[in-house]
ROMARKOL-708528 format. One line per 4 residues: number of its first residue (from 0); their letters; for each residue x, y, z of N, C-alpha, C. Coordinates in Angstrom, 1 decimal. Layout:
N
NUM	A	X Y Z X Y Z X Y Z  ...
end
This chain:
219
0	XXXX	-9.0 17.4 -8.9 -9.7 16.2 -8.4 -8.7 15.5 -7.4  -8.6 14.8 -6.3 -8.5 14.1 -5.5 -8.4 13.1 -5.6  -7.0 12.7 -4.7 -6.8 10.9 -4.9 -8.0 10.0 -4.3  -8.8 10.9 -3.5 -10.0 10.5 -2.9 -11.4 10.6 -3.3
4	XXXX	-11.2 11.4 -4.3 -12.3 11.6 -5.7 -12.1 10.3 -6.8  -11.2 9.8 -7.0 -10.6 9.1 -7.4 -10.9 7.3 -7.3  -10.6 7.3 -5.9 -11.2 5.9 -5.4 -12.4 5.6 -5.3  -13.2 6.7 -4.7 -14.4 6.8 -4.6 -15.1 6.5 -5.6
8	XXXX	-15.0 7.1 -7.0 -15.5 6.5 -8.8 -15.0 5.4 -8.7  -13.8 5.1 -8.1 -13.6 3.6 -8.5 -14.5 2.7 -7.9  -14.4 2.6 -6.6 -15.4 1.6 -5.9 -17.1 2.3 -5.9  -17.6 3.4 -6.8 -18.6 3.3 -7.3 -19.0 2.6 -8.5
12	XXXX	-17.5 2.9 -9.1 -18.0 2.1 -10.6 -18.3 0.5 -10.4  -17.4 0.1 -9.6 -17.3 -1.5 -9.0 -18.9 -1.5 -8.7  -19.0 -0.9 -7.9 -20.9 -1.2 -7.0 -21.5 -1.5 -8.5  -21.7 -0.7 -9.1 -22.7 -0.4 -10.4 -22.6 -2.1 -11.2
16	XXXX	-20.9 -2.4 -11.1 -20.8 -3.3 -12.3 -21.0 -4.7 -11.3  -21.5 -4.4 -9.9 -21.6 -5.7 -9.0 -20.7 -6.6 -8.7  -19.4 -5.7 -9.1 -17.8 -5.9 -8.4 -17.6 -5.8 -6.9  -16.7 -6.7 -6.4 -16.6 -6.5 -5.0 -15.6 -5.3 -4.9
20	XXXX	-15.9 -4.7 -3.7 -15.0 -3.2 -3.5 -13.7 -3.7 -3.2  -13.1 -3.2 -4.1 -11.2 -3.3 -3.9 -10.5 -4.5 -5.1  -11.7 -4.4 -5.9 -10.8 -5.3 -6.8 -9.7 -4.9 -7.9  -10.1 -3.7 -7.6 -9.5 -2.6 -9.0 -8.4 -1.8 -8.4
24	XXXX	-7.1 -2.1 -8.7 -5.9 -1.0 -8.8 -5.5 -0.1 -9.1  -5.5 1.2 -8.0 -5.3 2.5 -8.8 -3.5 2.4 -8.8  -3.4 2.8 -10.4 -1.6 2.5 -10.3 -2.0 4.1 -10.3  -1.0 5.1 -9.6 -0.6 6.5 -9.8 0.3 7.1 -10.6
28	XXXX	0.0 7.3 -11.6 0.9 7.6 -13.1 1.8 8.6 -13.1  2.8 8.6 -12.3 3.5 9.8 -12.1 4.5 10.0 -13.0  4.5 9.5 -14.0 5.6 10.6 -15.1 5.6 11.4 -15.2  6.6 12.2 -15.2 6.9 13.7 -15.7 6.1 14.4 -14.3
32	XXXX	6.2 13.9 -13.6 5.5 14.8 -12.2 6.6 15.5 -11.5  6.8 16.6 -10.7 7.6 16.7 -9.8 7.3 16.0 -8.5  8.7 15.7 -8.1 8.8 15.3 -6.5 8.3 15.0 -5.3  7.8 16.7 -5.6 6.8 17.1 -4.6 5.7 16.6 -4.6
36	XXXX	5.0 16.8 -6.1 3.7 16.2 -6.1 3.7 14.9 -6.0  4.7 14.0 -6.2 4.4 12.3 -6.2 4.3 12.4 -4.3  5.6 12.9 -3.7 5.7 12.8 -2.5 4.1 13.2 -1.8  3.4 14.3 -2.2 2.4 14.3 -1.6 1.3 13.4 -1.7
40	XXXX	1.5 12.7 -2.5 0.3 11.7 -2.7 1.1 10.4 -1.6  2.1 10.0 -1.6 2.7 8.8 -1.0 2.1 9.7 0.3  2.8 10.5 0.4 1.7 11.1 2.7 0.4 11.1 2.3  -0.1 10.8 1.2 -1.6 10.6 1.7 -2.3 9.1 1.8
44	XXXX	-0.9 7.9 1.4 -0.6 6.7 1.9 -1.3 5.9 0.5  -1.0 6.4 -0.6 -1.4 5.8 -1.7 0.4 4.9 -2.3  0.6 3.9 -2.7 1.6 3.6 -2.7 2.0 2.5 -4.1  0.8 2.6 -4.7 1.4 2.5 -6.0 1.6 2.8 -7.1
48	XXXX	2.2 3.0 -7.8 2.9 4.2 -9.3 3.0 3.4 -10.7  3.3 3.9 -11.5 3.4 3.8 -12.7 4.6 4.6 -13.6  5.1 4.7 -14.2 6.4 5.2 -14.5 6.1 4.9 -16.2  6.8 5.5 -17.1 6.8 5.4 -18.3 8.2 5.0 -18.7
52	XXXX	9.1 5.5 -17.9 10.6 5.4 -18.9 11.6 5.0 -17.5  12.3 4.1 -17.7 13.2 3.3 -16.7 14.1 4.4 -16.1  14.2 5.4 -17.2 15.7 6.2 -16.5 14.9 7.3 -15.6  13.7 7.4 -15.9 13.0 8.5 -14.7 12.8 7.5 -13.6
56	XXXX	12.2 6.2 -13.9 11.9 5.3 -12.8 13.4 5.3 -11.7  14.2 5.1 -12.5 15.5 5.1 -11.6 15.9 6.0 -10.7  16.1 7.4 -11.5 16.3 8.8 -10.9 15.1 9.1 -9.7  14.2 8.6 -9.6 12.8 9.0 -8.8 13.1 8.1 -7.6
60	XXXX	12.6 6.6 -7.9 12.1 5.8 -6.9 13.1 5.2 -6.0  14.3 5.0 -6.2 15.0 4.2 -5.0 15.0 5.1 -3.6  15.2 7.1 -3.9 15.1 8.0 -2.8 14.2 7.6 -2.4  12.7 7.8 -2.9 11.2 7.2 -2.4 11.1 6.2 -1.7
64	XXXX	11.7 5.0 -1.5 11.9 4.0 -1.4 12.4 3.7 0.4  13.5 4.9 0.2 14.4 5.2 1.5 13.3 5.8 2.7  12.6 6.4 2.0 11.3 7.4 2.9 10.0 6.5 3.3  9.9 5.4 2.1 8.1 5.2 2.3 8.2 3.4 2.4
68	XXXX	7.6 2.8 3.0 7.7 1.6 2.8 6.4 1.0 2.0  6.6 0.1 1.5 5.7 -1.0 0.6 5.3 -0.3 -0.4  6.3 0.7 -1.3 5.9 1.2 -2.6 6.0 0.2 -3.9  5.0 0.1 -4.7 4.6 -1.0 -5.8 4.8 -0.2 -6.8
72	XXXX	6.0 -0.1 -7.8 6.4 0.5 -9.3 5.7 -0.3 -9.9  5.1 0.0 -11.3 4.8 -0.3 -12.4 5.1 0.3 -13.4  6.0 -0.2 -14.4 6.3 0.1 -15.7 5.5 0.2 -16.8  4.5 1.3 -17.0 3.9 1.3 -18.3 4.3 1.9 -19.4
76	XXXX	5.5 2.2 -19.8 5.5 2.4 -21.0 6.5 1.7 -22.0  6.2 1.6 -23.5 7.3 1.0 -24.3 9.0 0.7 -23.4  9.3 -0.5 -24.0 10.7 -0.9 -22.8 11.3 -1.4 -24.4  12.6 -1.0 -24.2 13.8 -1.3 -25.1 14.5 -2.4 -24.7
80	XXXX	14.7 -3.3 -25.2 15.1 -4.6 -25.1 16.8 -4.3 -24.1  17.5 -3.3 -24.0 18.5 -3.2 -22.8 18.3 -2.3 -21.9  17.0 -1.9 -21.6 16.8 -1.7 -20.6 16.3 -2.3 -19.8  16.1 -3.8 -20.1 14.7 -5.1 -19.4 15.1 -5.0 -18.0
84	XXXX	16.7 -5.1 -18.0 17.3 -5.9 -16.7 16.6 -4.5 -15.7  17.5 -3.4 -16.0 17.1 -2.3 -15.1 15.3 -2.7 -14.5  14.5 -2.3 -15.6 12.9 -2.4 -15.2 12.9 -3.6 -14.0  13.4 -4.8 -14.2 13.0 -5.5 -13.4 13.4 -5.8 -12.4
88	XXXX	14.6 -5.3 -12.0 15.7 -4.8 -10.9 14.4 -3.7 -10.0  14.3 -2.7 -10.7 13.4 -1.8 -10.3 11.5 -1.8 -10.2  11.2 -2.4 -11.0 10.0 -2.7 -11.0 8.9 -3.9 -10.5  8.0 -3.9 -9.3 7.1 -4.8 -9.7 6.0 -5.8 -10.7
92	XXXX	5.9 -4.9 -11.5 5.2 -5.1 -12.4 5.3 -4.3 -14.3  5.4 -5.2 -14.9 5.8 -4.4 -16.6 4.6 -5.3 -17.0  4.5 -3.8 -17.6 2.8 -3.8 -18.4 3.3 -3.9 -20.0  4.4 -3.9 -20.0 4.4 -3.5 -21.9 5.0 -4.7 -22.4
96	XXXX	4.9 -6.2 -22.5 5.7 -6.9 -23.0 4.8 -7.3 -24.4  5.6 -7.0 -25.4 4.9 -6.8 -26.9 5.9 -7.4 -27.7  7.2 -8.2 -27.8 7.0 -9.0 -28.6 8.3 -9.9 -28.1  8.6 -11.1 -29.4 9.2 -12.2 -28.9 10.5 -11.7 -28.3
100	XXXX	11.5 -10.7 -28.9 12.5 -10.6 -28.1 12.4 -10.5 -27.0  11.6 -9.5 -26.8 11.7 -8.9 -24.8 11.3 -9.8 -24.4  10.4 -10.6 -24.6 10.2 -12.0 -23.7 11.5 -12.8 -23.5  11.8 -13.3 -24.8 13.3 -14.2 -24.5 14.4 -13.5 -23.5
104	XXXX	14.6 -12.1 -23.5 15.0 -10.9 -22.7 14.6 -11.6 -21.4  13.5 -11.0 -21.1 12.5 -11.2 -19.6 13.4 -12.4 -19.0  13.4 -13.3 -20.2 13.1 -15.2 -19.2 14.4 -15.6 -18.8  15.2 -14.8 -20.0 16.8 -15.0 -19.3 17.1 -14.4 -18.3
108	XXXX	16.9 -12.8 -18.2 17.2 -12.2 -17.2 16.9 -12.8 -15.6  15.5 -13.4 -15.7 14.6 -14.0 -14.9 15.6 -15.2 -14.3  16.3 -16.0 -15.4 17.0 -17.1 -14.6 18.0 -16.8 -13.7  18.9 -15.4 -14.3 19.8 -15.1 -14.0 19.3 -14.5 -12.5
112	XXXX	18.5 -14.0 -12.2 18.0 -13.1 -10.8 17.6 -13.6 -10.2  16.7 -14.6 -10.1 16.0 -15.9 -10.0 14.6 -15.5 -9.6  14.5 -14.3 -10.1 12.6 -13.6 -10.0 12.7 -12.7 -11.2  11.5 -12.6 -11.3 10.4 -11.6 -12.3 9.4 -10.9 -12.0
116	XXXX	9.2 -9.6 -12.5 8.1 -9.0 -12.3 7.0 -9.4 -12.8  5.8 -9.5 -11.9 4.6 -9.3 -12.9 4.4 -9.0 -14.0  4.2 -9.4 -15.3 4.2 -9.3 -16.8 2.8 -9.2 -17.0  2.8 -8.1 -18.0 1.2 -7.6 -18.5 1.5 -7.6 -20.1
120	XXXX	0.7 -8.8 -20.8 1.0 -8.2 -22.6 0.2 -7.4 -23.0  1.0 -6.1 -24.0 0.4 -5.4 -24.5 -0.4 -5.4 -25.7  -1.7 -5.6 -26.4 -2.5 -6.3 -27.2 -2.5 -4.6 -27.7  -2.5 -4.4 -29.0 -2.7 -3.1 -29.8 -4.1 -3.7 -30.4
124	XXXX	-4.8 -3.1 -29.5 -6.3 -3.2 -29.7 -7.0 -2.8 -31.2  -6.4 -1.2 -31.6 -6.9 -0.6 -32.6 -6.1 -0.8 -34.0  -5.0 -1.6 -33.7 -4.3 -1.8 -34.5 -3.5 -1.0 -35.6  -2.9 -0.1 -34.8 -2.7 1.1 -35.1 -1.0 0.9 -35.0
128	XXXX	-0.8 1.3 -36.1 1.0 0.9 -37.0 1.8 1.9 -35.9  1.5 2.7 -35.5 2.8 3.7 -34.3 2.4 3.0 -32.8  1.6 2.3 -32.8 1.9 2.2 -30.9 2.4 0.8 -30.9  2.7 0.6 -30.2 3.4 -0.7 -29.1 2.2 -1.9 -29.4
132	XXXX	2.5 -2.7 -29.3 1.7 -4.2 -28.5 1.3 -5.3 -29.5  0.9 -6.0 -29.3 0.8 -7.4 -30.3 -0.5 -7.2 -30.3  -0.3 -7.8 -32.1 -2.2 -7.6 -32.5 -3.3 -8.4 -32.4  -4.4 -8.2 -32.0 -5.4 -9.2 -31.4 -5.1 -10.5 -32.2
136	XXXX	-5.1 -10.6 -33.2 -4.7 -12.0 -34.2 -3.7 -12.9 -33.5  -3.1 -12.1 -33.5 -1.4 -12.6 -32.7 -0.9 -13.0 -30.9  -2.1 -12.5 -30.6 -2.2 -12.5 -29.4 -2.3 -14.0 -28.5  -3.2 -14.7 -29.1 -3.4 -16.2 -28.3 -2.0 -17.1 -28.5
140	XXXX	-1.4 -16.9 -29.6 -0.1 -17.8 -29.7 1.3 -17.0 -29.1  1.3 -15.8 -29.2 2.3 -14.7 -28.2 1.7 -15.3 -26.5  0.9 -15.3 -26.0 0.7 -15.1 -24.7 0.9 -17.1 -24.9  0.8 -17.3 -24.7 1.7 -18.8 -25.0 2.8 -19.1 -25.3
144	XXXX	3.4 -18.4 -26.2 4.8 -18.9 -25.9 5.5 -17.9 -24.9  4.9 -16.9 -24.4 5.3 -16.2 -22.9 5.1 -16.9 -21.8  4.2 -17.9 -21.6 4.0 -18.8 -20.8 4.7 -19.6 -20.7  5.5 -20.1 -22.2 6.2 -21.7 -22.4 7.5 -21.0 -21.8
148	XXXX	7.7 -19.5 -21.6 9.0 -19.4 -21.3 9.4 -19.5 -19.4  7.9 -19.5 -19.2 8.2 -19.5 -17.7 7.9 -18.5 -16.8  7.3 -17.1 -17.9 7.0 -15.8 -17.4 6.1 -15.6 -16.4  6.0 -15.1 -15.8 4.8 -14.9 -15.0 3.5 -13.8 -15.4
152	XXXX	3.1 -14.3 -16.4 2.2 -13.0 -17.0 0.9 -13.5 -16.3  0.4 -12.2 -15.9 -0.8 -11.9 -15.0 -2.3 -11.5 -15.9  -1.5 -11.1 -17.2 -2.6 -10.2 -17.4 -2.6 -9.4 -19.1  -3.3 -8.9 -19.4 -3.2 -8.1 -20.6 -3.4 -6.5 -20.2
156	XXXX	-3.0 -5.7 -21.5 -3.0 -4.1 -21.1 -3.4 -3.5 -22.3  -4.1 -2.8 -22.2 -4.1 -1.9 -23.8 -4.8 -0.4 -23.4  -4.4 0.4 -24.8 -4.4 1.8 -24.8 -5.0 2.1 -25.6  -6.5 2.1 -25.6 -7.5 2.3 -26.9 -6.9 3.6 -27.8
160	XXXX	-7.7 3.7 -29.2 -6.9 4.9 -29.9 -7.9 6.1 -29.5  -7.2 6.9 -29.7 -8.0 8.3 -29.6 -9.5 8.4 -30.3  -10.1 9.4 -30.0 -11.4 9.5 -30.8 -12.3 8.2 -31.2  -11.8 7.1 -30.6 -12.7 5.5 -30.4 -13.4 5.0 -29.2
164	XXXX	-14.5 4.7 -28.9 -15.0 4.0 -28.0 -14.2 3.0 -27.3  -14.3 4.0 -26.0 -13.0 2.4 -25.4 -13.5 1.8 -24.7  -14.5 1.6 -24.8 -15.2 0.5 -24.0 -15.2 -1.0 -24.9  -15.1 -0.5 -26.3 -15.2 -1.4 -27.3 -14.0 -2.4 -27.3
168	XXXX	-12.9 -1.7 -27.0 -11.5 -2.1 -26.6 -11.4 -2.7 -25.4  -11.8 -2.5 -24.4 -11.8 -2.7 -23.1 -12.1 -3.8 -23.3  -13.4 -4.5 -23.6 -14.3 -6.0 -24.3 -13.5 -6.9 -24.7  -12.5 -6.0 -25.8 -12.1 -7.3 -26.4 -11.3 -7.5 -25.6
172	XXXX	-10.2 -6.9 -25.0 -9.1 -7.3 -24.2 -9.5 -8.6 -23.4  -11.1 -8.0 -22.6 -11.2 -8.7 -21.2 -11.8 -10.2 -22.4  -12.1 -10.3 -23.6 -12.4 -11.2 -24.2 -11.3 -12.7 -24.5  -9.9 -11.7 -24.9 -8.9 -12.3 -25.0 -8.4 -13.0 -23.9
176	XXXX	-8.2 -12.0 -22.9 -8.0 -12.4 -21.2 -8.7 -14.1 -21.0  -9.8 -13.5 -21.0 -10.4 -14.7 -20.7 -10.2 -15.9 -21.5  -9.9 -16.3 -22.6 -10.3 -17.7 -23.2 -8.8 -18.1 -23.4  -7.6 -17.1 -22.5 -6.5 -17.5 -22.4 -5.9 -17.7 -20.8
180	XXXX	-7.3 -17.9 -20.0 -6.9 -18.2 -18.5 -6.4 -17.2 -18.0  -6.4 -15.5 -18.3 -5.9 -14.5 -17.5 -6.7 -13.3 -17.1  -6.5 -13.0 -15.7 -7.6 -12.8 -14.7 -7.2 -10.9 -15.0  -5.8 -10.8 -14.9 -5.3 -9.4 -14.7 -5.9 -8.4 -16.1
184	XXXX	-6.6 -7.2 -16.0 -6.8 -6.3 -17.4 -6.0 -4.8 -16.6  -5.3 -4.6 -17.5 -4.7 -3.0 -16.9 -5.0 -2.3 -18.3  -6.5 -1.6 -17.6 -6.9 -0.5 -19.3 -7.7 0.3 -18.3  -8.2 1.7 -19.0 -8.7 2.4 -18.1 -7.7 3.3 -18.0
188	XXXX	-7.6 4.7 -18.4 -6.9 6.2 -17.7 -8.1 7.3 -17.3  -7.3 8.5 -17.6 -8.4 9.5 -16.5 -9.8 10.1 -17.0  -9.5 9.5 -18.3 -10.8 9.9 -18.7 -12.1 8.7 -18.8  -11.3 7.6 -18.7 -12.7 6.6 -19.1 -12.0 5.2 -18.0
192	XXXX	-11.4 5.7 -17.2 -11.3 4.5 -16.2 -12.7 4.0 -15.4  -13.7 4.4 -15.2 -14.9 4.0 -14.6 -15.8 2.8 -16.0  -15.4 3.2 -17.5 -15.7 2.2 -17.9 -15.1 1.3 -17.9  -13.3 1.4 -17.9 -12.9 0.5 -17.8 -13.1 -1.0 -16.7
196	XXXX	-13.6 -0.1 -15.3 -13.9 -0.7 -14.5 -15.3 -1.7 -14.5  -16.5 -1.0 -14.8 -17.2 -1.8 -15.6 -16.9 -2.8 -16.0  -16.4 -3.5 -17.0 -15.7 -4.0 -18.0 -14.6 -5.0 -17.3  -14.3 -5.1 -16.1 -13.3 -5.8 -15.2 -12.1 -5.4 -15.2
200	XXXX	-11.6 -4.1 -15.7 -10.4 -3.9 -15.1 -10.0 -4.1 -13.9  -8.3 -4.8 -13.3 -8.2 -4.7 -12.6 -7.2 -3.8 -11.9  -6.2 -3.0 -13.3 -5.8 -1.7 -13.0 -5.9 -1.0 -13.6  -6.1 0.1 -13.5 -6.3 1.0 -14.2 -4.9 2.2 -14.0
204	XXXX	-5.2 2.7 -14.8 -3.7 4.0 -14.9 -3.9 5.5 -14.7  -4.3 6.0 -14.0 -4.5 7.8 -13.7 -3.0 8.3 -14.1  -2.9 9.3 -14.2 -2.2 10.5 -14.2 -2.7 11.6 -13.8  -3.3 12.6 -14.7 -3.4 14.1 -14.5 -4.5 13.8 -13.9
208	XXXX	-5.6 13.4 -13.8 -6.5 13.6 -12.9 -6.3 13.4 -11.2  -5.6 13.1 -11.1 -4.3 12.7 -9.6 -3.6 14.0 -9.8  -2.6 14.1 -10.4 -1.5 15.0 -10.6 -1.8 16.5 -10.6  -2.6 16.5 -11.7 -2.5 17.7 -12.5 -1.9 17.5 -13.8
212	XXXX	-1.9 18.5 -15.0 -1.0 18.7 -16.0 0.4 18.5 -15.7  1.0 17.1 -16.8 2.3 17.3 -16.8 3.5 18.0 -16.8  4.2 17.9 -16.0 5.3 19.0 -16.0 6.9 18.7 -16.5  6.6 18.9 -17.7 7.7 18.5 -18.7 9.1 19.0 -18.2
216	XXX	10.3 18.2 -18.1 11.8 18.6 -17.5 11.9 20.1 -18.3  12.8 20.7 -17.9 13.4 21.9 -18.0 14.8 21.7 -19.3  14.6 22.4 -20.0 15.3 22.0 -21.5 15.5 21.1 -22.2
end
């Protein structure tokens, strides 16, 4: 499929849900991609990404950076509380902020730089004990005291569980979003980003349907 197969479901899904065209963000999920393949998508003037782990984000995007102008990183995956500073040195936007430390993290680092990235919290939708994010319960007083810190949080993010209706997921996020004043939803990958869209996402996350199959480092 095509980064132009791609857009195209997007701003159809928009039509369908009576969304205006272009409200929805394709972030381009290039972890574990080769070079080449990210590079070929930036010459086809797509320019913003998604990264899982800081130290690939590092090693990848500053060269990119040298080549292409107005590239927009996004951090989507789990962030370790010493790697904040890096992410936000490097990143536009972090999708994963899940609990009180990294925020206290975030707000300091933030004074220190005198900017912040776009902040997305991560809500563990399914409530599922191995993944990342704060639990819908927990969520209206977390996204509050991220606010009292000063943060600039845009938005919520979540990663429905496998084998579940993620549309079901999708709802509540955009449920929580809302009765907490936040416009931004980053849900939606390659298999069910058109419901996500539906549903008001306003980024969504591709990888292999862009890419191809991941191409895992060499030993």
């Amino acid at each position: 499929m095509t980064l132009q197969d791609i857009n195209n479901r997007i701003r159809e899904a928009e039509a369908k849900a009576g969304r205006n065209q272009g409200e929805t963000t394709l972030i381009a999920v290039s972890k574990v991609q080769p070079n080449e393949r990210v590079e070929a998508i930036l010459e086809e003037g797509h320019r913003v990404f998604g990264e899982n782990r800081v130290q690939e984000a590092a090693g990848k995007w500053p060269q990119f950076r040298e080549a292409f102008d107005d590239i927009e990183l996004h951090i989507i995956g789990p962030l370790q509380t010493n790697k904040a500073r890096q992410a936000m040195e490097l990143a536009q936007a972090i999708h994963t902020l899940d609990r009180p430390k990294l925020a206290t993290t975030f707000a300091r680092i933030a004074q220190e730089m005198g900017s912040c990235p776009d902040l997305f919290i991560q809500v563990n939708t399914g409530e599922e004990p191995q993944k990342a994010g704060v639990l819908p319960a927990d969520a209206d007083s977390f996204i509050a005291e991220s606010i009292a810190l000063d943060l600039p949080v845009k938005g919520l993010m979540c990663i429905p569980p496998v084998g579940e209706e993620p549309s079901l997921h999708f709802a509540l996020l955009r449920k929580i979003a809302a009765r907490n004043g936040l416009k931004g939803l980053s849900m939606g990958m390659s298999g069910d980003f058109e419901r996500a869209v539906a549903l008001g996402a306003t980024h969504v996350r591709v990888g292999s349907a862009i890419f191809g199959d991941r191409v895992p480092p060499a030993g």
